[in-house]
N, C-alpha and C positions, 0 to 999 in steps of 0.2 A: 488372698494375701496372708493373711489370717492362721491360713490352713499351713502355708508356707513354713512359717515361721516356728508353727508347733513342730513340722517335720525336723525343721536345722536343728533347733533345743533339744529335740529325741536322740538325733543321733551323734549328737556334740556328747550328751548324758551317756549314752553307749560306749564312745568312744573314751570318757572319761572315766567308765567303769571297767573297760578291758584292761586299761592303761593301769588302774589303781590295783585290780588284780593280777597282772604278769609283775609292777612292783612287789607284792607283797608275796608271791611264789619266788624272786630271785633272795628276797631276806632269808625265804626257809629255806632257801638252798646253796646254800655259798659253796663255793667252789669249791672242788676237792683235795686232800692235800695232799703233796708229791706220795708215792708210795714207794716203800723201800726200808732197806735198813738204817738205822740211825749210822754215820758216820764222825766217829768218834777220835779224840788226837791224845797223846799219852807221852810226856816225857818222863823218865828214869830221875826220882828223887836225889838219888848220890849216884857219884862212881865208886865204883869199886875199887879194888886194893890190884895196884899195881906189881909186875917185877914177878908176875905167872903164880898170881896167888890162885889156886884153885879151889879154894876153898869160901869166897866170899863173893854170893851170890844176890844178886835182885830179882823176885818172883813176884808173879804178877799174876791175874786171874783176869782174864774177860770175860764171867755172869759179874761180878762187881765191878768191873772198870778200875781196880785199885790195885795196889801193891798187894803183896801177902806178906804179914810179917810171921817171925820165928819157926821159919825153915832154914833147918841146917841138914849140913851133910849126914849127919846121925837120924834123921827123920824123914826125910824127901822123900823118900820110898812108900814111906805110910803114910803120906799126904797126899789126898785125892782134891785140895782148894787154890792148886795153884794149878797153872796150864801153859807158861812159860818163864824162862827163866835168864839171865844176861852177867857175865862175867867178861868185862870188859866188851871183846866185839865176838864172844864166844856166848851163846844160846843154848839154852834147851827146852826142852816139849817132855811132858809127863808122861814119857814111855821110855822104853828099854830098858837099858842101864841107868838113865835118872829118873823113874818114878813107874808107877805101879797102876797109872793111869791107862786111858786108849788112845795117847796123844802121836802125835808125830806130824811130818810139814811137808809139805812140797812145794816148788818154785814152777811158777808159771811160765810161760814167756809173754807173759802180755805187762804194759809196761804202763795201762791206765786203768786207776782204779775201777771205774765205774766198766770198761770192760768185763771184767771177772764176776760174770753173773751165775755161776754152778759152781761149788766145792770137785775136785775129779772126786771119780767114785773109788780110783784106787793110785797107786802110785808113792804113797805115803811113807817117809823116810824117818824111823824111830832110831832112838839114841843110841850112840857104841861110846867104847872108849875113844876120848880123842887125848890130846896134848897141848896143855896151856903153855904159851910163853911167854916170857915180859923182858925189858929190862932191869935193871939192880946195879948199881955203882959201875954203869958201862958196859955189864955182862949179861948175854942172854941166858936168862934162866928157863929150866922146861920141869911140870908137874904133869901129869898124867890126871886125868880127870873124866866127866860123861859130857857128850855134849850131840846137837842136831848137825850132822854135817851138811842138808839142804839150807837151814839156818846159818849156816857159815858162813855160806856164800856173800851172804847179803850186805854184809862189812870186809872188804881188803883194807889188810895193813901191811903196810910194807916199808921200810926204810932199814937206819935210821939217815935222817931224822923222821918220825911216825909222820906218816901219810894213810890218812882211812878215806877208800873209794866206796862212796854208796851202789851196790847196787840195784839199779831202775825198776828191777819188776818185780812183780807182784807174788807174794805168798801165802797159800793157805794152811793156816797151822790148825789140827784134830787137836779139841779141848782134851780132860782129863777124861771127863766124862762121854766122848766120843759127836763131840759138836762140831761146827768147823767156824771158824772167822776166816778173813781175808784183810793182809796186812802188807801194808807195805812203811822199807823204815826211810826217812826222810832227814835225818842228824843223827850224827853223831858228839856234836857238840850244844851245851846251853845257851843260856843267850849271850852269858860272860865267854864264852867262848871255847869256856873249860874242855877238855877231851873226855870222853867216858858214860856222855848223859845220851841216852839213843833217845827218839825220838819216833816216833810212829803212829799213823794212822790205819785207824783199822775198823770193820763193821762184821758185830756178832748177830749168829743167826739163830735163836735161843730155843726156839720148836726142834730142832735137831736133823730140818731136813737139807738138803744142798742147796739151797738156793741163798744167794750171796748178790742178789739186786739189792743196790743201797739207793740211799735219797743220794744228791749235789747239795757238797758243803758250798756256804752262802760264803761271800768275798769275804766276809771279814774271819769266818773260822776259818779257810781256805791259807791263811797267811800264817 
């Protein structure tokens, strides 16, 4: 009986030891984190100047996530720290005619971000002249200016009275320096409701290769 009882204690002590070692292998090993690229949201600190000002622009850089201040039209050329740019619902990319970059954009047809797992390898649409227009005391005003016509797309305006259609799918904009992100814009207006503030989410891929796999923003970034 005796003998019994040393056997139950041995293998209760066994089983108490397997148990306390597979604990103490799941502590060194926590689970993995999503992999992908960070996915990131960016509203437009001001609007711009109304009435087809072509001259007052908002640039932006995704290696910092920020704004770029003091780029003018006298300098954008010789600025390789910005990689795109928003005048009103008119855009540009650090190539062609606005900048001296390896930038330029293309439109997907896929209309969910996490879709857009490759940058294309070609297809890429650099800057020409285009033509800004605004209203002014009830009259349409037109400036000639640079800008992305793949970019274009992504904001219709039409009236009056101004009506801006977002659209749906997804864009991969080539940085200055020949990177790619993938972006899509999501407002046009702030939270007060103002016209002019873009809004967009977007995930950089900083190694320089195509691949544009992001993490899933969590419900509350996701709003």
């Amino acid at each position: 009986m005796n003998s019994i009882k040393r056997i139950s204690c041995g293998a209760i002590l066994v089983v108490c030891a397997i148990s306390a070692t597979l604990a103490s292998c799941g502590s060194d090993n926590p689970e993995p984190k999503t992999e992908g690229l960070d996915v990131k949201r960016h509203t437009q600190s001001r609007a711009t100047s109304v009435a087809g000002d072509s001259t007052d622009w908002v640039y932006f850089s995704f290696a910092t996530g920020a704004e770029v201040q003091g780029v003018t039209e006298a300098n954008r050329m010789s600025r390789s720290d910005w990689d795109i740019a928003f005048n009103r619902f008119n855009m540009r990319t650090n190539s062609g005619l606005s900048g001296s970059g390896k930038g330029g954009a293309v439109e997907t047809d896929k209309t969910s971000f996490a879709d857009v797992t490759e940058a294309p390898s070609d297809g890429y649409v650099t800057d020409v002249e285009i033509t800004i227009r605004g209203y002014s005391n009830g009259a349409m005003r037109e400036k000639k200016s640079t800008g992305n016509l793949a970019l274009n797309k992504a904001i219709r305006f039409s009236g009056p009275p101004p009506v801006y259609t977002l659209n749906d799918h997804v864009f991969v904009v080539r940085t200055a320096d020949g990177k790619y992100v993938k972006v899509i814009f999501e407002s046009f207006h702030n939270a007060e409701k103002k016209s002019g503030y873009i809004t967009f989410r977007y995930a950089y891929q900083p190694d320089g290769s195509r691949n544009l796999k992001s993490k899933s923003m969590s419900k509350s970034e996701s709003k």
